[in-house]
C-alpha positions as CSV (number, residue, x, y, z in Angstrom):
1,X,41.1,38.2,-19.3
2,X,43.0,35.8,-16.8
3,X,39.1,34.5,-15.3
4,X,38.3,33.9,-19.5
5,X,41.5,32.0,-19.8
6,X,40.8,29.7,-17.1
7,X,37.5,28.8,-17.8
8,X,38.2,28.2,-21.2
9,X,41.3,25.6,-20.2
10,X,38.6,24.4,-17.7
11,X,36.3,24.3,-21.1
12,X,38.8,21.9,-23.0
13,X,39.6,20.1,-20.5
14,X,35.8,18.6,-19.6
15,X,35.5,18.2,-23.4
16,X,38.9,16.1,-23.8
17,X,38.0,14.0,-20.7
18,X,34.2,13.9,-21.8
19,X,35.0,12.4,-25.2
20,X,37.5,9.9,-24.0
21,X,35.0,8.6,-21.8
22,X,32.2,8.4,-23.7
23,X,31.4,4.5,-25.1
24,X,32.3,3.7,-28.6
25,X,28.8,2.8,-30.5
26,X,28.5,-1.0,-30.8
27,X,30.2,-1.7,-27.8
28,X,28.8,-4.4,-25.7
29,X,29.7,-4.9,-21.7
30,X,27.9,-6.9,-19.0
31,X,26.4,-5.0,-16.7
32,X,24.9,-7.4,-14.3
33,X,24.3,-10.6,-13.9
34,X,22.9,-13.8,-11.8
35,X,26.0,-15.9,-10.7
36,X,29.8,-14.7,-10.2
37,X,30.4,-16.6,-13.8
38,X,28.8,-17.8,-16.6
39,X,28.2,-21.6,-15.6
40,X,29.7,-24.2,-17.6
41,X,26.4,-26.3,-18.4
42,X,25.8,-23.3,-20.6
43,X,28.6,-24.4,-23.1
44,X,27.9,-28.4,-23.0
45,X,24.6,-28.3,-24.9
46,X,22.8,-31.2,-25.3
47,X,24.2,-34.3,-23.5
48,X,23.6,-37.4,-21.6
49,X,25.2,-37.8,-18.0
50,X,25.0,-40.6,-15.8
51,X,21.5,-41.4,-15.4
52,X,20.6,-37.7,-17.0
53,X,20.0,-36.2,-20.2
54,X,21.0,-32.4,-19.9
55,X,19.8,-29.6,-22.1
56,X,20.4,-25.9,-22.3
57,X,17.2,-23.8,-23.5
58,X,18.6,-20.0,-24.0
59,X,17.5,-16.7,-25.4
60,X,19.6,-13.6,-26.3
61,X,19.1,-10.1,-26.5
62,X,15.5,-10.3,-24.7
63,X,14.3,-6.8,-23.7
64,X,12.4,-8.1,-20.4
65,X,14.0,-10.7,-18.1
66,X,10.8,-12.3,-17.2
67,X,9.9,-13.2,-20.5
68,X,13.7,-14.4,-21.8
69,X,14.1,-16.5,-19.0
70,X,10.5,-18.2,-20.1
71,X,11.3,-18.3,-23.6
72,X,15.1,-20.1,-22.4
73,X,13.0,-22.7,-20.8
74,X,10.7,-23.2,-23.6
75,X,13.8,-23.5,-25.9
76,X,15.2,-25.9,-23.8
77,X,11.9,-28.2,-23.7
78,X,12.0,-27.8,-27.6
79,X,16.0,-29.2,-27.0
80,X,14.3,-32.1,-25.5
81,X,11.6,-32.8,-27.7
82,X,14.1,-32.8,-30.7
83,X,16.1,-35.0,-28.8
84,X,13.3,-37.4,-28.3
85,X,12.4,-37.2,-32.3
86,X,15.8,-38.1,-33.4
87,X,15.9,-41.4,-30.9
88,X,12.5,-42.1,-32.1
89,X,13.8,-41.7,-36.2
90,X,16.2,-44.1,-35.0
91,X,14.1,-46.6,-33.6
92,X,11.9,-46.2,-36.6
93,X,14.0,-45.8,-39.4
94,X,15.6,-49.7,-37.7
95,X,11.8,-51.0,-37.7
96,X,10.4,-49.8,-40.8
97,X,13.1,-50.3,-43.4
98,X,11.1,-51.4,-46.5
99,X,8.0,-50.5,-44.9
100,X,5.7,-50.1,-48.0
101,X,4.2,-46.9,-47.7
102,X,0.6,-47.6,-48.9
103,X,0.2,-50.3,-46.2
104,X,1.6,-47.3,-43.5
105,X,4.5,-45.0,-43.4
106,X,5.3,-45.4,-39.8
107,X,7.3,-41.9,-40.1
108,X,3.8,-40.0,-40.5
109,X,2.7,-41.4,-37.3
110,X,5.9,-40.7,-35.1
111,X,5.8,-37.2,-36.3
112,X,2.1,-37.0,-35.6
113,X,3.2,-38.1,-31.9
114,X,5.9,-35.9,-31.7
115,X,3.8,-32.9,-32.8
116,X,1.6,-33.5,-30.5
117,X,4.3,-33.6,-27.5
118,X,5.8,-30.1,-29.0
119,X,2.3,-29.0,-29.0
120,X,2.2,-29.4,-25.1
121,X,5.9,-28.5,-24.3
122,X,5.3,-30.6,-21.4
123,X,7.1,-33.6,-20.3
124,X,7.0,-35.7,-17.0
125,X,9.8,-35.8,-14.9
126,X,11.9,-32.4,-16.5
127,X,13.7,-30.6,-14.1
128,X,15.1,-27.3,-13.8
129,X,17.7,-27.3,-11.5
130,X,19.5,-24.0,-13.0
131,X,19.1,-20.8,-14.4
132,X,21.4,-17.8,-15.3
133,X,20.9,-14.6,-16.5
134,X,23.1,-11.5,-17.5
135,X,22.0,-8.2,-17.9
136,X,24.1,-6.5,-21.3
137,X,24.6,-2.7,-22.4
138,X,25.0,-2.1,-25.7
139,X,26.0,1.7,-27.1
140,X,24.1,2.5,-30.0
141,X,24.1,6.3,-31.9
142,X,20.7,6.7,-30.2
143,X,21.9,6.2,-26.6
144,X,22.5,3.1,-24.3
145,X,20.5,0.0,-24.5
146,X,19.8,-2.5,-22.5
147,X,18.6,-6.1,-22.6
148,X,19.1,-9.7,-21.1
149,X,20.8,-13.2,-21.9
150,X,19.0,-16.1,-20.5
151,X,19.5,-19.7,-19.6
152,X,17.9,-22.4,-18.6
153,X,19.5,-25.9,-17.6
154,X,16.8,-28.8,-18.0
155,X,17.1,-31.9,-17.0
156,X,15.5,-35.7,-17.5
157,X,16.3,-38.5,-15.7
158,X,17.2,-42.3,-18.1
159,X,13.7,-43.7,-17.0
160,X,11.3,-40.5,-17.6
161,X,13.2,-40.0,-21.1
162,X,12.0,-43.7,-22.1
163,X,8.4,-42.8,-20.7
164,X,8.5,-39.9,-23.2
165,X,9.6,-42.1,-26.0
166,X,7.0,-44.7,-25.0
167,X,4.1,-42.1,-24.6
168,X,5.2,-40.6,-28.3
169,X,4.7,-44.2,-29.6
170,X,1.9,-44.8,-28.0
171,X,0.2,-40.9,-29.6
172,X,1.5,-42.8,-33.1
173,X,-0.3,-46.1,-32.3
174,X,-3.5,-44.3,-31.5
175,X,-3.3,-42.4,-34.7
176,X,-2.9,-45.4,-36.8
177,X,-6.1,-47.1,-34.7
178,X,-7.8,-44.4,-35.6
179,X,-6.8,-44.1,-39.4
180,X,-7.1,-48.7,-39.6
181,X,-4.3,-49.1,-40.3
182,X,-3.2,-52.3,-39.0
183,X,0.5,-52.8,-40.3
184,X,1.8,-49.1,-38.6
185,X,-0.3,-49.7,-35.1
186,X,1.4,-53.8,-35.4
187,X,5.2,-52.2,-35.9
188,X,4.3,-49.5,-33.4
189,X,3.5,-51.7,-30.9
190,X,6.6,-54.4,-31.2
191,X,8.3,-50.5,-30.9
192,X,6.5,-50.1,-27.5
193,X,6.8,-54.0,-26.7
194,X,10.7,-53.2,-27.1
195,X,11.3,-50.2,-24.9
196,X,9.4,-52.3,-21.7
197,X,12.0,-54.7,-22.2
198,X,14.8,-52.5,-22.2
């Protein structure tokens, strides 16, 4: 009776202690991860430094850490192609302000160059000086889970970032060669005629 006692306290007791420990579901907690912190380029986003333009490509919740860490790079090229589109609207949108669209929307073109750009995902001159990873544990009903945060730090120095811009144009200008028309490929090229003097 006494040995039944005991192992029945000894019976509560590894339930009480089980259940406190156990992990509430939905809870999250990093469980490894590259660097002692999360670095702060992570936070800044997109911006221009210096002689740099800095982006931050990242991917959350990836199952394998191979593949997040290529699909945070790939995000952060797409950061920089974006980029390069919006300088080229504004370059355009300055240029082609009562552009009549019969004699050649200058917009289709620059898209058509910046398609073919995102097409690539490949720019000269990027730079990827930094990556960081952490490894994240998430308690679901079913069990423990486990899967990765990735980050990628590109980067693009003043000149190479005008090179893009200039090779984008020069994409458009072939396009509208190729299409005759004569009043996009003129405005494209005072674009192009522009960024050599800058």
């Amino acid at each position: 009776m006494k040995n039944s006692f005991i192992y029945l306290f000894l019976l509560v007791l590894i339930f009480i202690f089980g259940c406190s420990s156990s992990k509430e579901i939905g809870s999250e907690r990093i469980v490894d991860r590259s660097a002692d912190k999360k670095p702060d380029w992570i936070k800044q986003g997109s911006v221009k430094k210096d002689s740099l333009y800095c982006f931050t490509g990242e991917i959350t919740k990836a199952i394998d850490r191979s593949f997040g860490m290529h699909q945070a790079y790939a995000s952060g090229m797409i950061q920089v192609i974006r980029s390069l589109e919006k300088n080229i609207n504004g370059l355009t949108g300055l240029t082609g302000t009562g552009v009549n669209k019969e004699e050649g929307d200058i917009g289709t073109y620059t898209s058509f160059g910046v398609a073919e750009k995102n097409k690539s995902l490949t720019i000269s001159g990027v730079f990827n000086p930094e990556t960081y990873w952490e490894k994240e544990e998430i308690t679901k009903n079913t069990g423990v889970s486990y899967y990765y945060n990735c980050y990628s730090l590109l980067t693009i120095s003043l000149d190479d970032y005008n090179k893009a811009i200039k090779g984008t144009l020069e994409i458009a200008k072939k396009k509208a060669q190729d299409d005759n028309n004569q009043k996009a490929e003129t405005i494209l090229q005072d674009l192009i005629n522009g960024l050599k003097s800058n």
